[in-house]
C-alpha positions in Angstrom: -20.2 72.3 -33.2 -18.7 73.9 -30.1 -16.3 71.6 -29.3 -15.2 73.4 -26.2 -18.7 73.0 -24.4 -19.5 69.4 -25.3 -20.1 67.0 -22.5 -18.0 64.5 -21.7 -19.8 60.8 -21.4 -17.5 60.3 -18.3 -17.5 62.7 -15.6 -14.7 64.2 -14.4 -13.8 61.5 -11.5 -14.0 58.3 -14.1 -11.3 55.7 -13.4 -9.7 57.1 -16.5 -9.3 60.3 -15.5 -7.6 59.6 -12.2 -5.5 56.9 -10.7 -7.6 54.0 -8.4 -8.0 54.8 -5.0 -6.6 51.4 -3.9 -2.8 52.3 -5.6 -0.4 53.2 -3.8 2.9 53.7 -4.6 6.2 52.7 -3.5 6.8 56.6 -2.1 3.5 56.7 -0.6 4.0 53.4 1.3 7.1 54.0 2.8 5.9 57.8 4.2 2.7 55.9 5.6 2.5 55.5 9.4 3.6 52.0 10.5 0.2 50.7 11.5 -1.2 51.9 7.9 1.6 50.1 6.4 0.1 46.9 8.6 -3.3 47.4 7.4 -2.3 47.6 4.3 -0.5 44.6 4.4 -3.4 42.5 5.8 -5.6 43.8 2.9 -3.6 43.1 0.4 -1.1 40.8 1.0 -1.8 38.4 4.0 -4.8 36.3 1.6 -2.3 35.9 -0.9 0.5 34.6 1.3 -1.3 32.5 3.7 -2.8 30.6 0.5 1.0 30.4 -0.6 2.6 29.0 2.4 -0.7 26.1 2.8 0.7 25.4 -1.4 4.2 25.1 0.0 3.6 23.0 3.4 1.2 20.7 1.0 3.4 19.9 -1.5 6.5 19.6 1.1 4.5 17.0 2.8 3.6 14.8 -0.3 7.6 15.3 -1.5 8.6 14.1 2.4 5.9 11.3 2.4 5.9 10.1 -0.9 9.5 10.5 -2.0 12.1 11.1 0.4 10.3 9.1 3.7 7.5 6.7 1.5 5.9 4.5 4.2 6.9 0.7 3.4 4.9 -2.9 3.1 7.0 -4.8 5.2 4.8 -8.5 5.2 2.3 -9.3 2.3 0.1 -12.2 2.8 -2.5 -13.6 0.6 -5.8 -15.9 1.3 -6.8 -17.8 -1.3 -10.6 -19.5 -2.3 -11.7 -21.0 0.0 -9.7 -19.9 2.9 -11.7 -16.2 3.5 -10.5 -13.6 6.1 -12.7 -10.5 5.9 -11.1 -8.5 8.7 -8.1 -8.0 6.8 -7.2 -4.8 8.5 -7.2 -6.1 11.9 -5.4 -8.9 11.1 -2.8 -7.0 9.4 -2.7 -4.6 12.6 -2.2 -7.8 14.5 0.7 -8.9 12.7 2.6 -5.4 12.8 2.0 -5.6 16.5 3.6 -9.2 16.4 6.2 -8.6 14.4 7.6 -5.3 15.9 7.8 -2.6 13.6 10.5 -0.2 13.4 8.8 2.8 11.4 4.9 3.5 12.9 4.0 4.5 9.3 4.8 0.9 7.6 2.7 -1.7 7.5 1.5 -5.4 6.7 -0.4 -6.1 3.7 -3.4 -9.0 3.9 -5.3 -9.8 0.8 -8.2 -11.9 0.1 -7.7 -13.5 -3.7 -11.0 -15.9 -5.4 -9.0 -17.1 -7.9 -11.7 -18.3 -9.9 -13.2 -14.5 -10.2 -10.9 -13.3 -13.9 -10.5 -9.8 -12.0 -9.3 -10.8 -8.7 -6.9 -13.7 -10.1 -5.0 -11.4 -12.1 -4.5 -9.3 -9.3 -3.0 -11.8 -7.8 -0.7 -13.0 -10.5 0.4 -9.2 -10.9 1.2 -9.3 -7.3 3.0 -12.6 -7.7 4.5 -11.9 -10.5 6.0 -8.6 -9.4 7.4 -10.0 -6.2 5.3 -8.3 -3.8 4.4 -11.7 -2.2 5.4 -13.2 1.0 3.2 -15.6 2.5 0.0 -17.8 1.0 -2.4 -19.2 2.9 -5.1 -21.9 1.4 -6.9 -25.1 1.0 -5.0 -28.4 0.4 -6.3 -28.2 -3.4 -5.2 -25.1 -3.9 -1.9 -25.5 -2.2 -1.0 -28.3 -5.1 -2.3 -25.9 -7.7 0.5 -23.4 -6.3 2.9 -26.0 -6.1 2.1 -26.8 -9.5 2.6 -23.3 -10.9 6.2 -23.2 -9.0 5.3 -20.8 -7.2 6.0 -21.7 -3.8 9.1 -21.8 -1.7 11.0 -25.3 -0.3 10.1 -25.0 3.4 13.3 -27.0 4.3 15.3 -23.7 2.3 13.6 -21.1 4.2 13.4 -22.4 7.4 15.9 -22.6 10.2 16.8 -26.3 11.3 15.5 -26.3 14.0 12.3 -25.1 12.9 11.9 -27.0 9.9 13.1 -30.4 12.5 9.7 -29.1 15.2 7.4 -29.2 12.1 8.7 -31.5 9.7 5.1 -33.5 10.8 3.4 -30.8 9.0 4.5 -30.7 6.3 3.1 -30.9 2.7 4.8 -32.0 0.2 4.1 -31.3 -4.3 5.6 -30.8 -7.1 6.3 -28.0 -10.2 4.7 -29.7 -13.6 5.8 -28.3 -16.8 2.9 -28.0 -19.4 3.4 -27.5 -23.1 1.1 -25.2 -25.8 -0.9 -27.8 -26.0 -2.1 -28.3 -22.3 0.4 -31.9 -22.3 2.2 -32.2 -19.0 6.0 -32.4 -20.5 7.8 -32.9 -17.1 7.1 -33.4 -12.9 9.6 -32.1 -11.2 10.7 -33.9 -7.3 8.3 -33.9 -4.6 9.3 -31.3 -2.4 7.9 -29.6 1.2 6.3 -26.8 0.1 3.5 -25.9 3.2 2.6 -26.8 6.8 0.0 -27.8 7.8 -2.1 -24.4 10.1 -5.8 -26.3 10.2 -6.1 -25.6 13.7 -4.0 -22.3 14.5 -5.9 -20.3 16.7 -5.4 -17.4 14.8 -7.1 -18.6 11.6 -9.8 -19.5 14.4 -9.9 -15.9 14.7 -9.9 -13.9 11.6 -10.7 -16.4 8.8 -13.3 -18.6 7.7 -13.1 -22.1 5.2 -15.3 -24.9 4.1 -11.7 -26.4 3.6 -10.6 -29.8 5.4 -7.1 -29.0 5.4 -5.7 -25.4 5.5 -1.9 -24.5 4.6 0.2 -22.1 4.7 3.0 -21.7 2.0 5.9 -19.5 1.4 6.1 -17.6 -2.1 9.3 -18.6 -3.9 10.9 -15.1 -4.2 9.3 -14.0 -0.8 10.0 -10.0 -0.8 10.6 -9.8 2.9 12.4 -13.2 4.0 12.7 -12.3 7.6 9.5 -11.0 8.6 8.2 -14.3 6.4 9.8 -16.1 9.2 8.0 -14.2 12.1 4.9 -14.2 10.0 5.0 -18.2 10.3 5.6 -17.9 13.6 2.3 -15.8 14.1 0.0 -18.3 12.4 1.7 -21.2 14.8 1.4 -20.4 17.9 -1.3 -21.6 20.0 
């Protein structure tokens, strides 16, 4: 077999035989001419870092926002049965506005609970539970309920004194029961002011609707922002 005349498979020019036209090395770059060097710096490179510097300003923004500047609840309030607010979001824009808020990005929470759904009761022990609650707002029935449960606030603790003397007429009054394994009430504990009377605030006029004869509002026992509580029962009040 003459080896020496065979035909290669590849011709002379295959990628093997010779380096890729696209290489260039370090000593070639730096005699190129400077606008060569820009070209071949926007073919090769710019993609890559553009890509790399959207990563970078993605994950500095979810760091900032999530981590070292989180945006904060700063009210919670929760409507329960029969007391129904739909509009949640433009109630709870109406409350930042009332309130004042310091930081644009926080906010006011509003919630609609039917606490005889399994689903959307639990939520609302979970929220009760882990002390993301400020203000309740419900029928008469479900006030007592509430009061029942223990978890509502003594108005005359929370409010000032001369607050809780303008509205002492309002109040509503119930009681914390203590219920054994077997469903046996074991205890009723003192009859204390634990709502006041809203039924005809004008903003429950305005955002919620109830088949209820008698609506409350109630403050949570551990409310998780005390002093915003305070303006928040000012917002339902006033005419």
């Amino acid at each position: 077999m003459d080896i020496e005349h065979r035909k290669t498979t590849l011709d002379d020019d295959a990628s093997i035989y010779s380096r890729t036209k696209d290489t260039v090395t370090k000593e070639e770059l730096k005699n190129l001419p400077w606008r060569q060097k820009l070209d071949y710096f926007r073919d090769y490179y710019l993609v890559g870092l553009a890509a790399l510097i959207a990563i970078v300003v993605i994950v500095a923004y979810m760091l900032y926002t999530s981590v070292i500047n989180p945006s904060k609840e700063v009210l919670s309030v929760a409507f329960l049965d029969d007391v129904f607010v739909s509009a949640t979001e433009d109630l709870g824009a109406s409350l930042e506005e009332y309130i004042g808020m310091e930081r644009k990005k926080d906010y006011v929470s509003v919630s609609y609970y039917d606490t005889d759904d399994y689903q959307s009761n639990m939520a609302y022990m979970t929220i009760a539970g882990a002390r993301q609650l400020d203000l309740i707002i419900c029928s008469e029935e479900q006030f007592e309920h509430q009061a029942n449960l223990g978890l509502l606030a003594d108005m005359k603790e929370v409010l000032p004194e001369e607050t809780y003397a303008q509205l002492k007429d309002r109040m509503l009054t119930g009681h914390i029961i203590d219920i054994d394994v077997t469903g046996t009430v074991t205890t009723i504990g003192d009859d204390l002011e634990y709502g006041i009377d809203i039924t005809d605030s004008a903003v429950l006029k305005q955002y919620a609707s109830t088949g209820a004869d008698r609506i409350v509002l109630c403050v949570f026992a551990a409310p998780a922002h005390e002093e915003n509580a305070l303006k928040g029962i000012e917002y339902f009040l006033k005419e």
